[in-house]
C-alpha positions as CSV (number, residue, x, y, z in Angstrom):
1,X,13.0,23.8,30.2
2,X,9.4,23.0,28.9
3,X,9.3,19.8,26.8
4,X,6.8,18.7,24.6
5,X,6.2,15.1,23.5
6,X,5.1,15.7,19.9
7,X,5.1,14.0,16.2
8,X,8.0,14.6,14.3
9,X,7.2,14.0,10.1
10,X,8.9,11.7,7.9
11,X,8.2,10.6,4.6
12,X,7.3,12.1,1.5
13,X,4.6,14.2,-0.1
14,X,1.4,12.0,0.3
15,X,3.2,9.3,2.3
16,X,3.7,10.7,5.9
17,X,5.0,9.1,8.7
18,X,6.1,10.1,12.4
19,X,8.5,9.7,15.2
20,X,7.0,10.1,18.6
21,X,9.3,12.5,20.3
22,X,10.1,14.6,23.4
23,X,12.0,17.8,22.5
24,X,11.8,21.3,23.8
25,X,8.9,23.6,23.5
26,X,11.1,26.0,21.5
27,X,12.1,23.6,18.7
28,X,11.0,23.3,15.4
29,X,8.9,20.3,14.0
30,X,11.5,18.3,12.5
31,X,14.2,20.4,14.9
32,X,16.6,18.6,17.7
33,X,15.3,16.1,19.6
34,X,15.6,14.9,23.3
35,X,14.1,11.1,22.8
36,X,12.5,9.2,20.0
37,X,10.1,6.9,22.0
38,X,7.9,5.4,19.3
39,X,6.4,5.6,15.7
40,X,3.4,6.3,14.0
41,X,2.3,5.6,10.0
42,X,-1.3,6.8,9.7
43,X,-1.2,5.4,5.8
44,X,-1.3,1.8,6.5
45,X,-4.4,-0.1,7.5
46,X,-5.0,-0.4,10.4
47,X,-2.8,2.5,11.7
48,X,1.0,1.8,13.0
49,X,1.4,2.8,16.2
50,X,4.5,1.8,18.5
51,X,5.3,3.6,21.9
52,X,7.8,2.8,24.5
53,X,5.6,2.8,27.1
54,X,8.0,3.4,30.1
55,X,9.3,6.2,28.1
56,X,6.1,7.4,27.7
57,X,5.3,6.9,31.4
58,X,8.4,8.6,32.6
59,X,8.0,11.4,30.6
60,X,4.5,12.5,31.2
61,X,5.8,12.0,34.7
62,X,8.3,14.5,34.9
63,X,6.0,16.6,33.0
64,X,6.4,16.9,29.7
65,X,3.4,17.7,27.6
66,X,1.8,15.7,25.1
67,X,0.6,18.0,22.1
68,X,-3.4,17.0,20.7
69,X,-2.4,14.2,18.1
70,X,0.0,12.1,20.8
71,X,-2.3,12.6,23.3
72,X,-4.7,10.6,20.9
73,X,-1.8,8.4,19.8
74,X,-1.4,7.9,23.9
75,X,-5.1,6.6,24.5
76,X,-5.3,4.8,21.8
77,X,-2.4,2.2,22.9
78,X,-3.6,3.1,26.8
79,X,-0.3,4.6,27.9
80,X,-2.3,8.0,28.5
81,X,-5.1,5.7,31.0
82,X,-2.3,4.2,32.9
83,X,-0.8,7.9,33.8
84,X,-3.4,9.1,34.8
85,X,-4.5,6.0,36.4
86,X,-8.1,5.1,34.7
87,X,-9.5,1.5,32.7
88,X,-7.6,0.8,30.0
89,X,-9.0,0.7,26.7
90,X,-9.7,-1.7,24.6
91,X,-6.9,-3.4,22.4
92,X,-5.4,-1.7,19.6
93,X,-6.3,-3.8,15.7
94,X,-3.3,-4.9,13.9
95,X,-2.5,-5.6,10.7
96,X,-1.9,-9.8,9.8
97,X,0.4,-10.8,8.9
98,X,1.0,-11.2,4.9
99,X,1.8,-15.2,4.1
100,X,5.3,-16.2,3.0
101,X,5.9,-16.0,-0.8
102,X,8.2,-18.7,-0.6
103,X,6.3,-21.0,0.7
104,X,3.1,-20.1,-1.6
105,X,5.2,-20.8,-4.4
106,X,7.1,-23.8,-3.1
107,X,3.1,-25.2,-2.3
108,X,2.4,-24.5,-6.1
109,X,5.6,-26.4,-7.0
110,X,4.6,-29.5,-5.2
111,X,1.2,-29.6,-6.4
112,X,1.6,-30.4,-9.9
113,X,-1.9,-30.2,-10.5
114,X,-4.3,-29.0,-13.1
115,X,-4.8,-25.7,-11.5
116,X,-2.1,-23.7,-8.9
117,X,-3.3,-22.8,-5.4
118,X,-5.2,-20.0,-5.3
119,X,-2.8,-16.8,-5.1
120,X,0.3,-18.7,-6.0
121,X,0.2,-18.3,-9.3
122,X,-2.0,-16.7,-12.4
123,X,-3.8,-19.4,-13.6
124,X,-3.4,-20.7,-17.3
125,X,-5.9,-19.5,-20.0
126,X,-8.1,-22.0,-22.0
127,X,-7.9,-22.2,-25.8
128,X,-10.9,-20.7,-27.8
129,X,-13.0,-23.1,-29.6
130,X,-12.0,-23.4,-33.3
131,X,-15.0,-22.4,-36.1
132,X,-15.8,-24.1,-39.0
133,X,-13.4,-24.2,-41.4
134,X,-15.8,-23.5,-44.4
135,X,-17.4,-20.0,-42.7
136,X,-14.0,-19.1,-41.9
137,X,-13.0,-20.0,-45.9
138,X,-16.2,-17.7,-47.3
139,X,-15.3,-14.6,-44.8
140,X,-11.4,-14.4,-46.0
141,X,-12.7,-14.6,-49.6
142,X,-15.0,-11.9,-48.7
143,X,-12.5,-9.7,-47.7
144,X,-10.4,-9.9,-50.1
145,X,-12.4,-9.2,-52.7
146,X,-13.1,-5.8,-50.4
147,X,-9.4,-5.2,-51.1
148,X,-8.9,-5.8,-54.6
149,X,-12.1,-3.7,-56.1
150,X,-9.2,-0.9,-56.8
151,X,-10.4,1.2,-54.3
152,X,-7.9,2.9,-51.1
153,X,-4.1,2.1,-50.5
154,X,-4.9,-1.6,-51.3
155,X,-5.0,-0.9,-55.0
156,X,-1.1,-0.6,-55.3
157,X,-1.9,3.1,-57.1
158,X,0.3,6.1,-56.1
159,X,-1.2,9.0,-55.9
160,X,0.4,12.1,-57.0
161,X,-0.8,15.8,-55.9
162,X,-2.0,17.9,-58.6
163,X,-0.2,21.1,-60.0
């Protein structure tokens, strides 16, 4: 039987992600599988990529062939250098790790302070100076006498179509 290590898809429209797996040849992509050995989400930053590498090792070994995008997946993490016996490259980025909301907002808690700790909280807004009591006093009397020169809906007058 041929076998094929290839990506099996996941996901949804617009949000893929793969299982690394060794299946027959014959099979369809998201068909019966032999072996899951590893995962791969191209969406996130950096790239997740996880391979059992003994797996990996023992199936190249008994010759099973990778298809273009493992093979790519295989020399990025090195497992594809070690079979064939060459350097291995250089290490793969990963993502760090997000910090604990739980302890963000038990640090904001604790602090008490004037301001929260930056990316605990939203921080409070600051009043708007008041004006001057008398240019506030001369625009509202302005305004109203806008309203009340009997023009527009602010008259009070109904309007009534004409026959």
């Amino acid at each position: 039987m041929a076998t094929k290590i290839k990506l099996m898809r996941l996901g949804k429209m617009r949000a893929p992600y793969y299982r690394i797996v060794v299946a027959d040849s014959r099979t369809k992509r998201e068909g019966r599988v032999i072996e899951t050995i590893g995962k791969y989400h191209p969406k996130e930053d950096p790239s997740f990529i996880e391979v059992d590498s003994d797996r990996a090792q023992y199936w190249l070994g008994v010759g099973a062939q990778p298809t273009e995008p493992v093979a790519a997946i295989f020399r990025v993490t090195g497992d594809w250098q070690k079979f064939k016996g060459e350097a291995a490259p250089p290490p793969m980025k990963v993502a760090a790790p997000k910090p604990d909301r739980k302890a963000l907002y038990e640090e904001a808690v604790r602090g008490n302070g004037e301001e929260p700790a930056a990316g605990a909280t939203t921080p409070k807004k600051k009043a708007a100076p008041k004006a001057d009591t008398a240019d506030s006093s001369a625009a509202d009397t302005v305004a109203e006498a806008a309203g009340a020169g009997g023009e527009g809906p602010a008259a009070g007058a109904t309007s009534t179509p004409a026959e």
